[in-house]
C-alpha positions in Angstrom: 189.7 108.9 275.9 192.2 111.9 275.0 194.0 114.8 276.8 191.5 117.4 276.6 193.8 120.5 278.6 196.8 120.9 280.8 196.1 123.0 283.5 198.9 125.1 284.9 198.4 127.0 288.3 200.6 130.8 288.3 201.6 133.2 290.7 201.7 135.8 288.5 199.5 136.0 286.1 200.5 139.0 284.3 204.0 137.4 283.7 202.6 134.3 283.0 200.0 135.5 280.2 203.3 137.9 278.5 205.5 134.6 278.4 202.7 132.0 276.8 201.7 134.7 274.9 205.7 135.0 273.5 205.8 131.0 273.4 202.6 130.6 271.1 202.4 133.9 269.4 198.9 134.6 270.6 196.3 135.5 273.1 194.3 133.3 275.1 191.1 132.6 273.2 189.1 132.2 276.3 189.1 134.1 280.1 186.2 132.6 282.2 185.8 133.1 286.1 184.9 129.9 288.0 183.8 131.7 291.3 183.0 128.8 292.7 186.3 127.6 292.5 188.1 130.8 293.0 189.6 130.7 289.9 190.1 132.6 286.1 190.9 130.6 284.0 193.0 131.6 280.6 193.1 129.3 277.9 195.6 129.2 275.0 195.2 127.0 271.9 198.9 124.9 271.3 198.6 123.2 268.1 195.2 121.8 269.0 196.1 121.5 273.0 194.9 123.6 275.0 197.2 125.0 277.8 194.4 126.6 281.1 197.0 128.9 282.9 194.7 128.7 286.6 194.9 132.0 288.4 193.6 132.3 291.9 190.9 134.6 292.9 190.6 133.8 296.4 193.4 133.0 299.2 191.3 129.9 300.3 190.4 128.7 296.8 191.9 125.1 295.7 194.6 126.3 293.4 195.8 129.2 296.2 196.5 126.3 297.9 198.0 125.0 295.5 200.3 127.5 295.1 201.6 128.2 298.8 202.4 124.0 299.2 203.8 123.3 295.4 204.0 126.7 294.0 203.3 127.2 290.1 203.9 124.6 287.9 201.4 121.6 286.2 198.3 121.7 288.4 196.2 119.1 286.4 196.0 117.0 283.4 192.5 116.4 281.8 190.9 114.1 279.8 187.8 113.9 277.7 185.0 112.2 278.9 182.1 111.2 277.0 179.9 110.3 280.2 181.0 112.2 283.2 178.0 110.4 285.4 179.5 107.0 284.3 183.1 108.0 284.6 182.4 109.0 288.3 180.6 106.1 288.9 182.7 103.7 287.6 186.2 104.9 289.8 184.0 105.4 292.6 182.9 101.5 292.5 186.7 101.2 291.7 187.8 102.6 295.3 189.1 105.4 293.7 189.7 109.0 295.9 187.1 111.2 293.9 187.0 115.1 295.0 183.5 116.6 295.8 180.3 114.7 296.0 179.3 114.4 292.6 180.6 116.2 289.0 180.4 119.8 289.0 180.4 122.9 286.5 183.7 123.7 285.5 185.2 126.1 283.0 185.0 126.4 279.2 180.6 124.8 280.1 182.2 121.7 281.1 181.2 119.4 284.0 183.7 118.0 285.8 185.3 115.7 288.6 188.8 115.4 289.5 191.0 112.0 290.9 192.9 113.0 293.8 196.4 112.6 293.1 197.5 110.3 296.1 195.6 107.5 293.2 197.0 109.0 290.0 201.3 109.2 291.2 200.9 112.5 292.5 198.9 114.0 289.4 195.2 115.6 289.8 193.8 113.9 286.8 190.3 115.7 285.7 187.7 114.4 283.9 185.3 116.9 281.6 182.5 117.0 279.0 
């Protein structure tokens, strides 16, 4: 398994986009709306990393939320899964919290599920393929 993005939740996107675009010397490579989420997403490629700057598109989506307890800052690490059925299945059976019912579309065509971070010390941990 490996890091496959760190996602970052921002106020300000606009601010946010001219400072990573000043600490990597480029643009994002990707914008995607998840509107079932209430996010855009912005990815930037760091040395083969990839940094998701998470801006809300709705004042009720998860990473508004976010925002008003935490404010901006590391929203979510996430790893690469090469089964996300088995993956979910596997830290259900382990008593893990799991968020949602079942693995989901995410951004970049990835399906995903996320450990809520009361089991992870405080970090949402996503899983993706």
């Amino acid at each position: 398994m490996k890091l496959e993005h760190i996602g970052i939740a921002v106020a300000d996107i606009a601010a946010s986009l001219a400072r990573y675009r000043d600490l990597f010397g480029a643009e994002p490579y990707k914008v995607e709306e998840v509107a079932s989420e209430g996010v855009r997403t912005h990815f930037f490629d760091a040395g083969g990393t990839k940094i998701e700057l998470l801006e809300s598109t709705s004042p009720d989506s998860p990473v508004a939320r976010f925002l008003e307890k935490r404010g901006p800052g590391l929203h979510h690490l996430a790893f690469a899964s090469e089964d996300v059925d088995a993956d979910w299945h596997r830290l259900q059976k382990a008593g893990y919290a799991l968020i949602g019912n079942s693995p989901k579309p995410g951004a970049d065509g990835k399906t995903i599920f996320f450990v809520h971070p009361k089991d992870t010390e405080g970090v949402l941990t996503e899983f993706c393929y």
